[in-house]
N, C-alpha and C positions, 0 to 999 in steps of 0.2 A: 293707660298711663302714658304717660309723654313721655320723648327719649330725655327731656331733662333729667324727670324725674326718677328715670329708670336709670340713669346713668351715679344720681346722688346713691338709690338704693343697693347699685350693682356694686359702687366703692365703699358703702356702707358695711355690707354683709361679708366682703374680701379682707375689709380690716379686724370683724368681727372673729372669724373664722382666723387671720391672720395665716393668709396666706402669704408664701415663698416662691411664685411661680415664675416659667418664663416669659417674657410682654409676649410671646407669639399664642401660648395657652389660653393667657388674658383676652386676648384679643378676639380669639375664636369662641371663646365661653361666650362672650359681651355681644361679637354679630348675631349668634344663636340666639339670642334672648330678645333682639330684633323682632318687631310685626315683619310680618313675611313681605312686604310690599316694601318696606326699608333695609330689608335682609339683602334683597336681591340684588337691590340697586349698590349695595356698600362693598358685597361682593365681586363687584365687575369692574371696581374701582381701586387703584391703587395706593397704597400710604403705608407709611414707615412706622409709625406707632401708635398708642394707645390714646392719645391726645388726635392725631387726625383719626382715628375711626369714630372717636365721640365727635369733631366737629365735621364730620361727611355726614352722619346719623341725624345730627339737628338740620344742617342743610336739606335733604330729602324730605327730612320731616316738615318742615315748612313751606316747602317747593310742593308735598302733597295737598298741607292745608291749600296752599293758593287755588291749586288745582282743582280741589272741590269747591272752593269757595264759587269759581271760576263756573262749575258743572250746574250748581243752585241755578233754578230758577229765578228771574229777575221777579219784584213785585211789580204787576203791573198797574198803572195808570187807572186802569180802566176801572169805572161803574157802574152797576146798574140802576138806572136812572125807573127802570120800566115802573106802571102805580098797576099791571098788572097781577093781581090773585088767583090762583086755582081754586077752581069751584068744583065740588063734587055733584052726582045728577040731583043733591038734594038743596041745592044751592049754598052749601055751608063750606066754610076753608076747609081744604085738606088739613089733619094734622099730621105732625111729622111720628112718625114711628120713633117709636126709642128704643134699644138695642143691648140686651144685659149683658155682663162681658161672660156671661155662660153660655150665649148662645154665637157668638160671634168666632167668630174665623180665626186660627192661626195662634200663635203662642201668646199668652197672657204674660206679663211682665212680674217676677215676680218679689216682693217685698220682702224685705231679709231686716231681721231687728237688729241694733250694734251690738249687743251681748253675739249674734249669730256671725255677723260680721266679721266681731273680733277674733272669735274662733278659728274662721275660717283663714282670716289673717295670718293666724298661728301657724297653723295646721301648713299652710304654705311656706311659708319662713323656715320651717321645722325641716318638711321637704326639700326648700332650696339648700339648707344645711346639708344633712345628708348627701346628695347629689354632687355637691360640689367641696363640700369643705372635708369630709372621709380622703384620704389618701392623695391629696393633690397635692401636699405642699412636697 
């Protein structure tokens, strides 16, 4: 989720809730919910209220993407020109192996239906309630 959009969500759920709080509660609710890599950096930085901690969080957060973008590997140039073939001892091309995702390496990505989705949507929204909208105003 982008801090945009976590910032629409975070004002969203606090009008929902209708909360009373004070801007300093807000404010530390809102860092907390921060990806730890823009937590840290919002934290060591100073600002007066709820409006500069949302725009320190977009600034880092775009200053990361650059940062990765920066880290990517360039495409290179380069081709393979070669019209050499690999031949096996029987003089026929090698074929490439193919690889089922059952035998292969490492966590499988896994496929969630919208019915599951939306559930799980809930089921977190419900949570965020609780958590913060119980006894805080």
């Amino acid at each position: 989720m982008s801090v945009e959009d976590y910032i629409k969500e975070f004002e969203r759920l606090g009008l929902t809730c209708d909360l009373q709080e004070k801007e300093a509660y807000k404010i530390a609710r809102f860092v907390k919910g921060l990806t730890k890599e823009i937590n840290r950096k919002v934290e060591v930085t100073h600002y007066a209220t709820f409006s500069d901690v949302c725009k320190l969080a977009l600034k880092y957060e775009s200053q990361l993407k650059e940062e990765r973008e920066k880290e990517k590997p360039k495409n290179s140039s380069f081709k393979n020109t070669s019209k050499f073939t690999p031949f096996n001892s029987k003089g026929s091309t090698f074929q490439s192996k193919t690889f089922s995702p059952s035998s292969s390496k490492g966590k499988e990505k896994q496929v969630v239906s919208p019915s599951e989705l939306s559930t799980r949507r809930k089921m977190l929204q419900v949570s965020w309630e609780r958590t913060y909208c119980i006894g805080m105003s």
